[in-house]
NUVO-269111 format. One line per field, with one value per residue (C-alpha): residue number from 1; x, y, z. Coordinates in steps of 0.02 Angstrom, whole numbers, plus 32768, in hexadecimal, padded with zeros to 4 digits. Example, Ala and Ser with C-alpha at 12.3 -4.5 7.8 and 13.67 -1.06 7.14 Angstrom:
BEGIN
seq: c(1 / 2)
X: c(8267 / 82AC)
Y: c(7F1F / 7FCB)
Z: c(8186 / 8165)
END
This chain:
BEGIN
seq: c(1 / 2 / 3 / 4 / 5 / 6 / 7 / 8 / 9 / 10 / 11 / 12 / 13 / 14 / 15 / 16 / 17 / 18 / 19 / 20 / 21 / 22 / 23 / 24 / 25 / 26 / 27 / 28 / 29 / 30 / 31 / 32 / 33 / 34 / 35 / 36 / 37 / 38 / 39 / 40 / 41 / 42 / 43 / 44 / 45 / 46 / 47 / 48 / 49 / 50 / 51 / 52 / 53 / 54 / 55 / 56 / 57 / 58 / 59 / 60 / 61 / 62 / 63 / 64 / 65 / 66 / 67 / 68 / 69 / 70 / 71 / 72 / 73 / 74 / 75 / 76 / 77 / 78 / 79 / 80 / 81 / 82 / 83 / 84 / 85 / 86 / 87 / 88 / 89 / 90 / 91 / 92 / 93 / 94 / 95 / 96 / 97 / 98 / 99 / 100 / 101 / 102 / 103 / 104 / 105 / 106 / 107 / 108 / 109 / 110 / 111 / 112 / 113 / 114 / 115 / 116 / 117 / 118 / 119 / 120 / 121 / 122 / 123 / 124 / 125 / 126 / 127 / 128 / 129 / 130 / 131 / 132 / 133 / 134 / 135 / 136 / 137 / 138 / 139 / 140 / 141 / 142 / 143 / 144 / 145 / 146 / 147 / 148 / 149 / 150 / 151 / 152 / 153 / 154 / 155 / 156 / 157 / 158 / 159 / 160 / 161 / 162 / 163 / 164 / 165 / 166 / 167 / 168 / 169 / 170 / 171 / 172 / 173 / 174 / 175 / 176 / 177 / 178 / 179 / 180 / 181 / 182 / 183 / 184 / 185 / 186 / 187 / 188 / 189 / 190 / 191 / 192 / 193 / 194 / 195 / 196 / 197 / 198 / 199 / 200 / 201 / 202 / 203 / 204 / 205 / 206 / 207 / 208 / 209 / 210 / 211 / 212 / 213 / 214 / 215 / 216 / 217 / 218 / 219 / 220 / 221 / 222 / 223 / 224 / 225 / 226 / 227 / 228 / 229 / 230 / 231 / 232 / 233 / 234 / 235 / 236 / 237 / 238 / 239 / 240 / 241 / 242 / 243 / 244 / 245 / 246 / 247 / 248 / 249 / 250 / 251 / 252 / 253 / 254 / 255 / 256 / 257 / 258 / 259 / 260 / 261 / 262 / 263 / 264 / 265 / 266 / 267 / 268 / 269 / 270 / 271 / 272 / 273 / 274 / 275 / 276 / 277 / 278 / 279 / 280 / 281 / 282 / 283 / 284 / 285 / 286 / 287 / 288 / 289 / 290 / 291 / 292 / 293 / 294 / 295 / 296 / 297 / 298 / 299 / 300 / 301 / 302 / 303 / 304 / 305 / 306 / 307 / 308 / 309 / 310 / 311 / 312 / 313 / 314 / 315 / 316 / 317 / 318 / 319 / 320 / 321 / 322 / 323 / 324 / 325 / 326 / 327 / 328 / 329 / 330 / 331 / 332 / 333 / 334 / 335 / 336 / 337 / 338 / 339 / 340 / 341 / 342 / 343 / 344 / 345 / 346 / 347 / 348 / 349 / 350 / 351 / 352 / 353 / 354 / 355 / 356 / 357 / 358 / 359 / 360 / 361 / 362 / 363 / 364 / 365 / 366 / 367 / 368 / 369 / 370 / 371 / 372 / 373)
X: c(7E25 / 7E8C / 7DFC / 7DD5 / 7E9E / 7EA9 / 7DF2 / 7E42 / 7EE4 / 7E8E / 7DF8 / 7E75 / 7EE6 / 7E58 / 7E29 / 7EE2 / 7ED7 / 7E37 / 7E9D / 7F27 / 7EB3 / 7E54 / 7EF7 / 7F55 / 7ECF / 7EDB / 7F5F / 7ECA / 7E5A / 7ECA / 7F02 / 7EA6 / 7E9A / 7E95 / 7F43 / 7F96 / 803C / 808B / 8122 / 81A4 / 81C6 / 8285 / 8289 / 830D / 8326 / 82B1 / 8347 / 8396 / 8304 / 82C9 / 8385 / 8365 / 82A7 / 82E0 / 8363 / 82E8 / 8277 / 8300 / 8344 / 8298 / 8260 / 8312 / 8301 / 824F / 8264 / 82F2 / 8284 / 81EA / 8260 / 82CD / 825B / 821B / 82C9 / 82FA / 8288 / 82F1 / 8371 / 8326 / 834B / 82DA / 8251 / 8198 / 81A5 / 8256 / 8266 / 82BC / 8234 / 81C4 / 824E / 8260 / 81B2 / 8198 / 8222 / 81B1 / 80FE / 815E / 8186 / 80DF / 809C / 8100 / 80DD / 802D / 8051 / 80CE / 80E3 / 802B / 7FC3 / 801A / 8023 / 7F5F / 7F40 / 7FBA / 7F4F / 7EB7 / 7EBD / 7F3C / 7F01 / 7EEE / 7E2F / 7D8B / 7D98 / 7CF4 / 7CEA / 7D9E / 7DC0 / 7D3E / 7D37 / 7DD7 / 7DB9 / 7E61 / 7E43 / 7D99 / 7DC8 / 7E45 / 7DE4 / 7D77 / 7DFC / 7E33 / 7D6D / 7D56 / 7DD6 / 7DB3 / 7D0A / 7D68 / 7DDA / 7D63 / 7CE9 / 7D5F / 7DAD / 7D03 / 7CBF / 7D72 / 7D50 / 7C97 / 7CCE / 7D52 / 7CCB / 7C63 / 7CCE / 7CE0 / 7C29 / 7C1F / 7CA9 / 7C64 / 7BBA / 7BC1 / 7C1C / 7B6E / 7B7F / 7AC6 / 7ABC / 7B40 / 7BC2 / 7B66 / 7B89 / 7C51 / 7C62 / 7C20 / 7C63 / 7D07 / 7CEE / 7CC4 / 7D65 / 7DDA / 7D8F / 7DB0 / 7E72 / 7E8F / 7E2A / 7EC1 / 7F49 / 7F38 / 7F21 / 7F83 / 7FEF / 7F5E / 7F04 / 7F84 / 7F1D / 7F54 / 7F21 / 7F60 / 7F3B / 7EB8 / 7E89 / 7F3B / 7F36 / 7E96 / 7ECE / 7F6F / 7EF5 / 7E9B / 7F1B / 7F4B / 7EB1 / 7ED5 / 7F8B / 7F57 / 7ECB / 7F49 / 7FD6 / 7F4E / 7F00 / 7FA1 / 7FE0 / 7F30 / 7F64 / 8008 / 7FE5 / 7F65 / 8009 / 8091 / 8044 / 8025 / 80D9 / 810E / 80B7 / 8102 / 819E / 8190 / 8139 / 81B1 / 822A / 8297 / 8346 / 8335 / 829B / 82C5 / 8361 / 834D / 828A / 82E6 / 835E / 82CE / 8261 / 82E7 / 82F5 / 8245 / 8219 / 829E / 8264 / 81A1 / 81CB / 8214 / 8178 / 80F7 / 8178 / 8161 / 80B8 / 80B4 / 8138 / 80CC / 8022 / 8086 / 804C / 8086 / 8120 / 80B9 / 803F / 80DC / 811C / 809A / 8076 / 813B / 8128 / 8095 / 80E4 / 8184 / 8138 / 80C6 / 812F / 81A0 / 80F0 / 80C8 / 815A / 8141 / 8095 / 80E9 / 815F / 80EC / 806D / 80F6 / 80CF / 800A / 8002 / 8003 / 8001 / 7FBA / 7F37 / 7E7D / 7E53 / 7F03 / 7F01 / 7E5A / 7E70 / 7F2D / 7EEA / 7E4E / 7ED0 / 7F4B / 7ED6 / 7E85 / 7F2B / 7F67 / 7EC2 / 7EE9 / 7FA7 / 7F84 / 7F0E / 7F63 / 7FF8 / 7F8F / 7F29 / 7F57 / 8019 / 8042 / 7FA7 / 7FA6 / 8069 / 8089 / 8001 / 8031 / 8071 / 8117 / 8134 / 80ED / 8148 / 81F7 / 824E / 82C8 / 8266 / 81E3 / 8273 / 82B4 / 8223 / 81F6 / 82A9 / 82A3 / 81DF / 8224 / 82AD / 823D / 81C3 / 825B / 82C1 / 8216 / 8202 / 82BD / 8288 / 81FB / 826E / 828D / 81F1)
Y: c(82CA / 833B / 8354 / 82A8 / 8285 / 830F / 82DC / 823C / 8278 / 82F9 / 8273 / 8203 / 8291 / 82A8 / 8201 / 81EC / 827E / 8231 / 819C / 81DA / 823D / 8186 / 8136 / 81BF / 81A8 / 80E0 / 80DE / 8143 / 80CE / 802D / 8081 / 804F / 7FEA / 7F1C / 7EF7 / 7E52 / 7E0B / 7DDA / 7D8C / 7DF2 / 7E84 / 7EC1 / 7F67 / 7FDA / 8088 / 8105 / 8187 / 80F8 / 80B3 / 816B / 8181 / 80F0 / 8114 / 81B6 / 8170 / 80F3 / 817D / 81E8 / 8130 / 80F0 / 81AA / 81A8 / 80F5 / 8107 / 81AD / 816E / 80D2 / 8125 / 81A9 / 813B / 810C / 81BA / 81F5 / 815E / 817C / 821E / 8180 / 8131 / 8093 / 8092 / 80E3 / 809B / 8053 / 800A / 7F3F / 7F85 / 7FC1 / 7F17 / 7EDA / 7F56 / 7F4A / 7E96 / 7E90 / 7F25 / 7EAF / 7E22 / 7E92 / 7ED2 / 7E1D / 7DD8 / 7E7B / 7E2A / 7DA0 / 7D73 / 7E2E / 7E53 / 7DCA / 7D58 / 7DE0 / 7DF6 / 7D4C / 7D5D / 7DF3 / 7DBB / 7D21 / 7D41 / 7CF0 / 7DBF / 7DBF / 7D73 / 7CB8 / 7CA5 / 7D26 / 7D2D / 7C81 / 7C2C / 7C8B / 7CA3 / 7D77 / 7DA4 / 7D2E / 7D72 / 7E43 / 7E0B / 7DDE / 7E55 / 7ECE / 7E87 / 7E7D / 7F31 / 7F5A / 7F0F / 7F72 / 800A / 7FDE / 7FD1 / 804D / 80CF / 809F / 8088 / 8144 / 817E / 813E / 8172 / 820E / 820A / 81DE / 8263 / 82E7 / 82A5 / 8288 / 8353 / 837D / 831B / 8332 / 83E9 / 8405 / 8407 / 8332 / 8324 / 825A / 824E / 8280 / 8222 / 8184 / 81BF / 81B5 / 810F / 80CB / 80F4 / 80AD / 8019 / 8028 / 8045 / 7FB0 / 7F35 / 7F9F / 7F65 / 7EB8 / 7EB6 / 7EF6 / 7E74 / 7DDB / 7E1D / 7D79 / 7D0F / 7D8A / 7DE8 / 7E72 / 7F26 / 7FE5 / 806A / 8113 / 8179 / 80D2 / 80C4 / 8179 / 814B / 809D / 80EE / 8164 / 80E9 / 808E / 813A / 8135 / 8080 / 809F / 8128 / 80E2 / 805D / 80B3 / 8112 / 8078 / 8025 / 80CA / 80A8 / 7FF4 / 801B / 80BB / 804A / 7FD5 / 805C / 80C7 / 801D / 7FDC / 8084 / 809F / 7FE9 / 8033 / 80E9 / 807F / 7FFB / 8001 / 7F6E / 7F7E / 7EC6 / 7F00 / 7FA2 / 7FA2 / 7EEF / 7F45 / 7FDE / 7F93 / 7F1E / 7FA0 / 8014 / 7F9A / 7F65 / 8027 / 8031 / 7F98 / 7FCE / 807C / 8039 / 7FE4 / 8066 / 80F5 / 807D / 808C / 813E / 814F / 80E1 / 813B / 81EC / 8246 / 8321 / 8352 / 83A0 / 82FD / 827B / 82E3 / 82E8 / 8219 / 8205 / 8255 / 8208 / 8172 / 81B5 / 81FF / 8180 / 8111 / 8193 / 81E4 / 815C / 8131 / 81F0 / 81B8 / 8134 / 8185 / 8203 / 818B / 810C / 811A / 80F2 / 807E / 7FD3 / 7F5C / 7ECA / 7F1B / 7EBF / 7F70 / 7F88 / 7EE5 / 7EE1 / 7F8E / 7F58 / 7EA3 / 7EEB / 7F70 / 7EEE / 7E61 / 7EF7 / 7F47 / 7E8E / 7E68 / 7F0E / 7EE8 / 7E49 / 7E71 / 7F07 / 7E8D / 7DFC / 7E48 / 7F10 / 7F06 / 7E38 / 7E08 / 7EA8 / 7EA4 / 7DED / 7DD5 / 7E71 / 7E42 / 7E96 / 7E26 / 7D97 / 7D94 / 7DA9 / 7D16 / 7D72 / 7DE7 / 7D64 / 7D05 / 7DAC / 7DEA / 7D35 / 7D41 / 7E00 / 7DBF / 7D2B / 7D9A / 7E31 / 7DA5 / 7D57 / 7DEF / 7E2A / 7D5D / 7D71 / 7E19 / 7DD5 / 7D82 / 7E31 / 7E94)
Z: c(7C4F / 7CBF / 7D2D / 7D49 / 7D6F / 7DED / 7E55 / 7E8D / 7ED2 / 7F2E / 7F67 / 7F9A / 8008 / 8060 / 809B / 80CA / 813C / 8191 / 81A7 / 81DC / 8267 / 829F / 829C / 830F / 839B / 8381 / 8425 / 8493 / 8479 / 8486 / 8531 / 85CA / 8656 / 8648 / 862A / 8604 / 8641 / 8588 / 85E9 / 85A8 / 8642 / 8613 / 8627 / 861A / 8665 / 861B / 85CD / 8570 / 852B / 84F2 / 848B / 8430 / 840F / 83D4 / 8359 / 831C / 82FE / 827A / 822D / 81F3 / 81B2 / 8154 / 8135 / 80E3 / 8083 / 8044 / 8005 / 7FB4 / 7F5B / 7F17 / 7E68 / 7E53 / 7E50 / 7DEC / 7D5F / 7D1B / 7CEB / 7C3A / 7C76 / 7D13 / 7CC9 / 7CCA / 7C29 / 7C28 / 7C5C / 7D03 / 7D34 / 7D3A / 7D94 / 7E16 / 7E21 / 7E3A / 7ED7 / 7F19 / 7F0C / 7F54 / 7FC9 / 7FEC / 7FF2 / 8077 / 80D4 / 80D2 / 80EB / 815A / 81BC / 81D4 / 81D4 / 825D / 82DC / 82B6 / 82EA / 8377 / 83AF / 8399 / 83FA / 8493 / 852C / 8575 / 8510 / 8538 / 84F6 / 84DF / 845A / 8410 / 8419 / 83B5 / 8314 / 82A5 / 82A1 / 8260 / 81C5 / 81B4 / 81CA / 814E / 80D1 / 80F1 / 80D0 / 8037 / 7FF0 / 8023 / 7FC3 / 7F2B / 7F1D / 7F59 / 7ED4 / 7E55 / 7E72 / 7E6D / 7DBC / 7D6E / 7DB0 / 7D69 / 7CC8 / 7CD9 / 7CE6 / 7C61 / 7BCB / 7C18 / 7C00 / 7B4B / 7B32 / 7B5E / 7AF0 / 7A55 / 7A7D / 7A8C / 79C7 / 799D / 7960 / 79C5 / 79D7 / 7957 / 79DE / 7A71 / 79F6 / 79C0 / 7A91 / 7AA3 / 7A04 / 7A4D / 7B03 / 7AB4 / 7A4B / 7AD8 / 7B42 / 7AB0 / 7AA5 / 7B75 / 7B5C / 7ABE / 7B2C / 7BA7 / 7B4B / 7AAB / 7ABA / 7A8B / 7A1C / 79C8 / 79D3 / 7A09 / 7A26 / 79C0 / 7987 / 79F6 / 7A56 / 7A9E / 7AEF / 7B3C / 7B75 / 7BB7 / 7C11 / 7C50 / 7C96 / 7CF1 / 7D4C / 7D80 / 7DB1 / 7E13 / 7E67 / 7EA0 / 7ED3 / 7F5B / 7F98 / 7FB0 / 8022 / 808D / 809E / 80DC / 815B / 81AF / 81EB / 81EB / 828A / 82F1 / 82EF / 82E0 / 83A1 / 83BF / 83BE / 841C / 84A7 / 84E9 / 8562 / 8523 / 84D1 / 84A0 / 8435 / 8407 / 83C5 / 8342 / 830F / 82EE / 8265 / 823A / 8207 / 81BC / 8113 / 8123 / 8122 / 8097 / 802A / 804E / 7FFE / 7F74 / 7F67 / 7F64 / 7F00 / 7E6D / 7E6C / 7E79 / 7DF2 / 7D86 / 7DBA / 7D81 / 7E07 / 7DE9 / 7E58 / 7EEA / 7EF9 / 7EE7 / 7F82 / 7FDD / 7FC9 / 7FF2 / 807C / 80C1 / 80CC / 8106 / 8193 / 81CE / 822F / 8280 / 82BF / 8303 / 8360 / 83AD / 83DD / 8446 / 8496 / 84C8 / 8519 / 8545 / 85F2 / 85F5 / 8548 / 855F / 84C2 / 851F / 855D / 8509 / 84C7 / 8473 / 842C / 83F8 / 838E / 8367 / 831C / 82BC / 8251 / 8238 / 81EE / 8186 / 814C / 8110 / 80AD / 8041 / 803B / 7FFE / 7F7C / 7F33 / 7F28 / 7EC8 / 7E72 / 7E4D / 7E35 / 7E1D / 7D9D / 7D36 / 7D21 / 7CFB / 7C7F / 7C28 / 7B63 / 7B9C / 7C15 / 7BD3 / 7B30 / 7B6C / 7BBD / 7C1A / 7C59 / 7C9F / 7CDE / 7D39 / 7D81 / 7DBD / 7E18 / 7E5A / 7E9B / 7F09 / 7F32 / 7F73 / 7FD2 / 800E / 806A / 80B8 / 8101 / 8140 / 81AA / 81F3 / 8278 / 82B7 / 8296)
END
């Protein structure tokens, strides 16, 4: 099982390095001649600007490390440990959080991009291709999502299969193995719909549904870090690149707490997915780093980038309407509908009721920020 628990981590730390690599070379190829006149030409003088890019650049790495470590450290208190009704809590502010991220952050400016008056109307105009790339996103991700648990769980019953298999049990263990996969999927169809069954797992079928769950938490927690790196480097560059006080300095508190509450977000999933020191470090800082790079990416090509040009919004739109399809999804569907249908959850008033209120509350601070960033 170890095996199988290590591949993805190490799968997944290497498509985030590709990424990474695409996404740093995303302001060379939005660069380029073609520009369009967005109406808004305050500029100030070039050493002021670059203080306050500079200080933006240290208060959203603070802001966002300080976000993301925040559970992991947490969970060394009992009471905001995976299992403890905290930690639903916690984690429900952190999906609404993630949601209106989607939602409200992501998505509009997508649309924004994607049809400004600077591109081609007869192409741009007549087909809704933020909507589209956004559900394309959030599709993709589904069979991402999917695939990856099942060949995890493939795995896992392999490794069994040889275990069992090779005591010498001939087709006697090959039938123990699937005996017990088909044992553990009736344990998780029990775990999630205990309320109505009153079924439950126990002995051996509870480590392996536990285990199983693992796989799924872990699986999440890197697919949600995709979703939010595609986002992070563009308004990251958003930032290094203008010459505005009036924009800098309200984006740069903006996306302080929304670096802050976005953290939050994904260090709850990686404190639930129970990632080993080094790979919890590495994920945290990821994310941490993201957004500062690219608000050095910005300043660096401040002078020659221009975010109205067709190419940059082209490139800029496409990520955004892609990176709020898999925000949204992981939201709905990975964190949201596997938390509030677990028995836990379901079965205790107050802890329903308080998740309900820290989920409107998460969606609802992340709606309020969205009139500065």
């Amino acid at each position: 099982m170890k095996g199988a628990l290590r591949n993805p981590k190490i799968s997944c730390f290497l498509l985030l390095q590709l990424l990474l690599v695409l996404l740093l070379h995303l302001p060379y190829l939005a660069s380029g001649e073609g520009t369009c006149d967005s109406g808004d030409s305050t500029k100030d003088s070039k050493s002021t600007t670059l203080r306050y890019r500079v200080g933006a650049l240290f208060a959203i790495l603070v802001a966002g490390g300080l976000g993301v470590a925040l559970p992991p450290l947490g969970k060394k208190i009992p009471a905001l440990s995976p299992e403890g009704d905290i930690f639903f809590i916690v984690k429900a502010f952190a999906a609404g959080v993630i949601l209106a991220t989607g939602f409200i952050h992501i998505l509009p400016d997508a649309f924004n991009q994607l049809t400004s008056p600077c591109l081609k109307q007869n192409v741009w105009q007549v087909f809704p291709f933020a909507g589209f790339i956004s559900m394309v996103g959030a599709l993709g991700t589904l069979m991402i999502d999917a695939a990856a648990t099942g060949y995890y769980r493939r795995i896992h019953f392999k490794k069994k299969e040889v275990v069992v298999g090779g005591g010498g049990g001939g087709n006697g263990g090959l039938l123990r193995v699937a005996d017990e996969e088909m044992r553990v999927r009736h344990a998780g169809h029990g775990h999630m719909h205990g309320h109505v069954h009153g079924a439950s797992p126990t002995g051996d079928s509870e480590d392996e549904l536990s285990q199983l769950d693992l796989i799924r938490h872990r699986v999440t927690a890197q697919v949600l870090e995709l979703g939010i790196m595609v986002h992070s480097v563009i308004i990251g560059i958003t930032v290094g690149a203008s010459q505005s006080l009036t924009t800098i300095k309200p984006l740069t508190a903006a996306l302080c707490f929304h670096q802050c509450f976005e953290g939050m977000a994904l260090g709850g999933c990686i404190t639930q997915a129970k990632f080993k020191s080094r790979a919890t470090v590495i994920m945290a800082l990821f994310f941490a780093l993201t957004t500062p790079l690219g608000v050095a990416i910005g300043i660096v090509i401040s002078n020659g980038y221009s975010e109205n040009s067709p190419k940059s919004l082209i490139v800029q739109g496409v990520f955004d309407s892609a990176a709020a399809g898999i925000l949204i999804y992981m939201a709905l569907v990975d964190i949201l509908a596997a938390d509030f249908m677990n028995p836990k959850l379901v079965t205790n008033i107050r802890l329903y009721l308080g998740s309900n209120i820290s989920l409107l509350l998460g969606a609802g601070c992340m709606a309020i920020l969205a009139k500065w960033a």
